[in-house]
C-alpha positions as CSV (number, residue, x, y, z in Angstrom):
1,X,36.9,-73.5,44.3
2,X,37.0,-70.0,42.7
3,X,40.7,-71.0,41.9
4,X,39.5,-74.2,40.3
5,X,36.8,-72.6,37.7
6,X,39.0,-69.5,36.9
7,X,37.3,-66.9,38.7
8,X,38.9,-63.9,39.8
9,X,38.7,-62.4,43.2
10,X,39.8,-60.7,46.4
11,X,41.9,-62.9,48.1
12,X,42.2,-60.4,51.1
13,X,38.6,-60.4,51.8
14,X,38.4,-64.0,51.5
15,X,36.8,-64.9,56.0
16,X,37.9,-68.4,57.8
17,X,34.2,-70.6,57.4
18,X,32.1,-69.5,60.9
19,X,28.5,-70.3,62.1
20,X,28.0,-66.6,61.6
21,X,28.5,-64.2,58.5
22,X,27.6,-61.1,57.6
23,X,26.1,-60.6,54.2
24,X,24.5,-57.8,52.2
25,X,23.7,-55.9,55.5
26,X,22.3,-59.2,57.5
27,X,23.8,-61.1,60.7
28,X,23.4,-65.0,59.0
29,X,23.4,-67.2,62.1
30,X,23.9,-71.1,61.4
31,X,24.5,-72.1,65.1
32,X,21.6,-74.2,65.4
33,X,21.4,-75.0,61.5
34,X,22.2,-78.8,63.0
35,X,18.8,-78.5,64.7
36,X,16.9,-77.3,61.0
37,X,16.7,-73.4,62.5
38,X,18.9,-70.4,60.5
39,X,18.7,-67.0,62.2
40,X,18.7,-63.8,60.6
41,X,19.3,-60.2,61.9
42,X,19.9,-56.5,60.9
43,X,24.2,-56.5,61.4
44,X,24.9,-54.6,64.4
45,X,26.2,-51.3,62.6
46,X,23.1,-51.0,61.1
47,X,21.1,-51.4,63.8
48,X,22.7,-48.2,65.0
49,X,22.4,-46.6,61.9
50,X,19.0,-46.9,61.8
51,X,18.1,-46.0,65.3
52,X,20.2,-42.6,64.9
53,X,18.2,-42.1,61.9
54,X,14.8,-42.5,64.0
55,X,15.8,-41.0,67.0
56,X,16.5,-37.6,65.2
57,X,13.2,-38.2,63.2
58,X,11.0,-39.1,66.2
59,X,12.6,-35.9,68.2
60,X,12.5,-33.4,65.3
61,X,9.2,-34.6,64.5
62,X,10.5,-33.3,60.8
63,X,12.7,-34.3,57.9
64,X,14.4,-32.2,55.5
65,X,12.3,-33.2,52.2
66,X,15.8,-33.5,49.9
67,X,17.2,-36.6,52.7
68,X,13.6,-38.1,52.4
69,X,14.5,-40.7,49.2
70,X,18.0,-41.6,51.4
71,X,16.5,-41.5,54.6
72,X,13.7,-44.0,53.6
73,X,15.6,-45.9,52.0
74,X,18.1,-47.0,54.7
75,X,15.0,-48.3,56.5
76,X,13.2,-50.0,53.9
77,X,16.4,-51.9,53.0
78,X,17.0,-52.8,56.9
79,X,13.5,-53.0,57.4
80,X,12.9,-55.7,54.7
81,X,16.0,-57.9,54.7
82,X,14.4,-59.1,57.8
83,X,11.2,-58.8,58.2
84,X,9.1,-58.9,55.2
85,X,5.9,-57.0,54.8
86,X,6.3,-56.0,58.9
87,X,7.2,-52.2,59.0
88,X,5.7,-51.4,55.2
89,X,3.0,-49.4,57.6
90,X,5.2,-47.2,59.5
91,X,7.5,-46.4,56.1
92,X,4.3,-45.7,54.3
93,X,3.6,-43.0,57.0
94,X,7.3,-41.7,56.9
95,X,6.5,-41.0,52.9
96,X,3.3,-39.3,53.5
97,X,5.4,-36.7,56.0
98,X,2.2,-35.5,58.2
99,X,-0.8,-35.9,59.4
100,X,-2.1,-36.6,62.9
101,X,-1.7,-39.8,64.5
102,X,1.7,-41.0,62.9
103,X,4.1,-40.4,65.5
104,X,3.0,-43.9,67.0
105,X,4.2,-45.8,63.7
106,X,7.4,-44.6,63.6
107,X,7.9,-45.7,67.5
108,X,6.9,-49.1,65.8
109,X,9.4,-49.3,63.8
110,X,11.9,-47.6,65.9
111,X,11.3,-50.5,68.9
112,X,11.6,-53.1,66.3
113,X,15.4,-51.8,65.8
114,X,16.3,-51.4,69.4
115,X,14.9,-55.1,70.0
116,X,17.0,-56.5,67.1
117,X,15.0,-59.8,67.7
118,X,16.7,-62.5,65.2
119,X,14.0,-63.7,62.1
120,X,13.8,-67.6,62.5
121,X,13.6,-70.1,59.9
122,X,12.6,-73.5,60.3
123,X,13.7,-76.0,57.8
124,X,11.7,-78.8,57.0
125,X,8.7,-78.3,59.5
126,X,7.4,-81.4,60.2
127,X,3.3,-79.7,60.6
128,X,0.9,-78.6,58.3
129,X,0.3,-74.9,58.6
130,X,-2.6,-73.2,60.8
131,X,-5.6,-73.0,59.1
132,X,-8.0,-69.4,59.5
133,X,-10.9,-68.4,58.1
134,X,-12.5,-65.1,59.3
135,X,-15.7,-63.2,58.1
136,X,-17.8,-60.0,58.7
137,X,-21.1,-59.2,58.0
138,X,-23.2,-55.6,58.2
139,X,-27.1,-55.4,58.2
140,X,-29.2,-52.8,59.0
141,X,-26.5,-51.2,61.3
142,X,-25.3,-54.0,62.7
143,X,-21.6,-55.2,62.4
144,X,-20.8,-58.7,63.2
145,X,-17.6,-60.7,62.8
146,X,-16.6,-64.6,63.1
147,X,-13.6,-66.8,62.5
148,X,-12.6,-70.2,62.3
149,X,-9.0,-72.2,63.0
150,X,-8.1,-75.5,62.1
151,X,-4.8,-75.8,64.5
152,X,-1.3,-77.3,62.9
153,X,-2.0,-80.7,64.9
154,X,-5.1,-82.0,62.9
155,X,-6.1,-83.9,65.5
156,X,-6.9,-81.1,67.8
157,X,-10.4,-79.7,67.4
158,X,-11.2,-77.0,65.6
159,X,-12.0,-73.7,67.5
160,X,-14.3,-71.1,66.5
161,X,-15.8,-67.4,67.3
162,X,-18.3,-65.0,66.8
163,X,-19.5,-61.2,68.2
164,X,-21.1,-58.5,67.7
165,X,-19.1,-55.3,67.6
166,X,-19.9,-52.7,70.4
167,X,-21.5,-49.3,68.7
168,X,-18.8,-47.8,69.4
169,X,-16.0,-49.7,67.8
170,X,-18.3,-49.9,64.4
171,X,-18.2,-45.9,65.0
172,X,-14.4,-45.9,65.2
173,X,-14.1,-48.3,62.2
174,X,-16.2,-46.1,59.7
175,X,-14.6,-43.0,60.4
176,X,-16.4,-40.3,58.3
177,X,-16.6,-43.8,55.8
178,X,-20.3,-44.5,54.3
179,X,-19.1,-48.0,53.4
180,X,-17.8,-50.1,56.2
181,X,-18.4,-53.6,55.9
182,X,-14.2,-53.7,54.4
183,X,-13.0,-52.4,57.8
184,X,-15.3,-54.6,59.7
185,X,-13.7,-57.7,57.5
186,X,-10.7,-56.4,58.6
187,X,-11.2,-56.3,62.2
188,X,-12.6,-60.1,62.0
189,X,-8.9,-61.1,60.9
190,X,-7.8,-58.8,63.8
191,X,-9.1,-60.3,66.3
192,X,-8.9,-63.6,65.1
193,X,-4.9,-63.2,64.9
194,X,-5.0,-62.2,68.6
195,X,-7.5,-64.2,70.1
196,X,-4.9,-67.6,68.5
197,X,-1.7,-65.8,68.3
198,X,-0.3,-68.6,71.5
199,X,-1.4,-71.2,68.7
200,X,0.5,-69.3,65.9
201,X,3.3,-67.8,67.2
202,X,6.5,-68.4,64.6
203,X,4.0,-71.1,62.6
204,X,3.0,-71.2,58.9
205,X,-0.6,-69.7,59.0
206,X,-3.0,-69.7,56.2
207,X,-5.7,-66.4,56.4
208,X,-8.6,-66.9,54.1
209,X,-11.1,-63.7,53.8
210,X,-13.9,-63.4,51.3
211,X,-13.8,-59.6,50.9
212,X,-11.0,-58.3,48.5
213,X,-10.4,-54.7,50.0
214,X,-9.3,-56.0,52.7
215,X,-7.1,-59.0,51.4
216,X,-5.6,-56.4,49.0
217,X,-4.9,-53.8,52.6
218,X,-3.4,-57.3,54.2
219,X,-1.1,-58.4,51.6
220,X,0.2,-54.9,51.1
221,X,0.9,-54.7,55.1
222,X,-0.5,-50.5,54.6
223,X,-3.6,-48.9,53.8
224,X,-4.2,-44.7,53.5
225,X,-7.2,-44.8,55.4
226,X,-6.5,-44.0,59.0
227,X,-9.1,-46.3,60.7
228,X,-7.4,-49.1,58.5
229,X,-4.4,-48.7,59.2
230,X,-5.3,-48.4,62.9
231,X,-6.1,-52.4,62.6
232,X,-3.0,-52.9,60.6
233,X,-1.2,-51.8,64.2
234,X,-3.7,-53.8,66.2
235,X,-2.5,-56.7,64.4
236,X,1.3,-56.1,64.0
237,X,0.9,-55.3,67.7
238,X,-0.3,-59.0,68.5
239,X,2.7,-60.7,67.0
240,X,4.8,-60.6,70.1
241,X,8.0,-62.9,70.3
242,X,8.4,-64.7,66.8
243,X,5.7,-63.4,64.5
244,X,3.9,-65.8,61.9
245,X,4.6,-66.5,58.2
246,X,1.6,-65.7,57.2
247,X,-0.3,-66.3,53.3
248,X,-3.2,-64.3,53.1
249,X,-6.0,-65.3,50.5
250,X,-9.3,-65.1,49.5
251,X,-12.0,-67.7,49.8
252,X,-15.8,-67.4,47.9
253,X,-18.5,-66.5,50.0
254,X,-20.1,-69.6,49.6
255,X,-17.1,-71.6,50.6
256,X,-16.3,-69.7,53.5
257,X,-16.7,-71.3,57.0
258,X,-16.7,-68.4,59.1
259,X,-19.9,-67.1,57.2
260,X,-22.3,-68.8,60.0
261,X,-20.4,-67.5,63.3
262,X,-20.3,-64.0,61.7
């Protein structure tokens, strides 16, 4: 085909057609294409790469602040090409180079290396995406959350929740914070993602909050504020086996369903 248009190329690079390939630094499986699934994952050499990289890190506990830019960016790129916004937490950590309570982030990211689970993609799924909507609500020192789902299969009920958070989780939330109500937001979709996560695992889900903070902290995937980011871990923590493709909006007050469990 090259031939045909005119295009010049490597002929001695040129690979017999497989179900597999390798391509700018990915493992491109098309084994069960037939059944509308591709597979993706980090190639095998860079898998080890990367885990040298974070094993020296991880044992040093320091990096030398000229390798920082190269160093980062080994991960970011293997971090990214298949995963997404997963990881953006524990490289936004590796950046900052300190603070307490960062050495856990960078065993995140180091364990989603070593597992090398595939990304799957579904081709022409025949269900509507999940449906959540989660809200949070603070008055006169007292934090409560909610959340609704509306399941792929539309003709299974809807399923709903609401709490009040314990004293001392709203304490752990706000931090030395005055405003709160943001983190408490936050924890609504926290819990909401693993109280369902059975329901979502490797589905389309919809997220609707009415609080920008913290859409803006979920569509980022990393906040600076510790007690945040804390919740950011709770809920990449939940997303065992094949995490969800999640969209993450917001919805107006008024329009939001979760506003009467909260």
């Amino acid at each position: 085909m090259l031939t045909l248009f005119g295009f010049e190329f490597a002929a001695d690079k040129l690979l017999p057609f497989e179900q597999t390939c390798e391509v700018l630094g990915v493992k491109l499986d098309l084994s069960l294409a037939h059944e509308g699934e591709i597979r993706i994952t980090n190639k095998p050499s860079r898998i080890e790469e990367v885990r040298g990289l974070l094993e020296s890190a991880v044992a040093l506990k320091a990096l030398v602040p000229a390798k920082v830019p190269r160093f980062i960016g080994k991960l970011q790129y293997a971090d990214s090409q298949v995963w997404g916004r997963a990881g953006r937490i524990a490289l936004g950590d590796l950046r900052s180079l300190g603070g307490s309570g960062r050495h856990a982030v960078n065993l995140v990211l180091k364990a989603r290396f070593e597992l090398g689970r595939p990304l799957s993609i579904k081709a022409s799924v025949p269900v509507p995406p999940a449906v959540i909507f989660t809200d949070g609500a603070l008055e006169e020192g007292k934090a409560t959350i909610g959340g609704v789902l509306y399941p792929s299969c539309r003709q299974m009920p809807a399923e709903v929740f609401g709490a009040t958070l314990p004293c001392n989780v709203l304490e752990l939330l706000k931090g030395d914070k005055e405003h709160v109500i943001g983190a408490v937001e936050l924890f609504a979709v926290a819990v909401a993602i693993k109280l369902w996560m059975p329901r979502l695992t490797g589905q389309r889900v919809l997220v609707f909050v009415d609080n920008w903070p913290a859409l803006d902290t979920l569509v980022r995937g990393t906040a600076g504020v510790q007690e945040w980011r804390q919740v950011l871990l709770s809920i990449e923590g939940a997303e065992g086996g094949q995490p969800p493709l999640y969209w993450f909006a917001r919805v107006p007050s008024g329009s939001n369903v979760a506003d009467d469990p909260s």
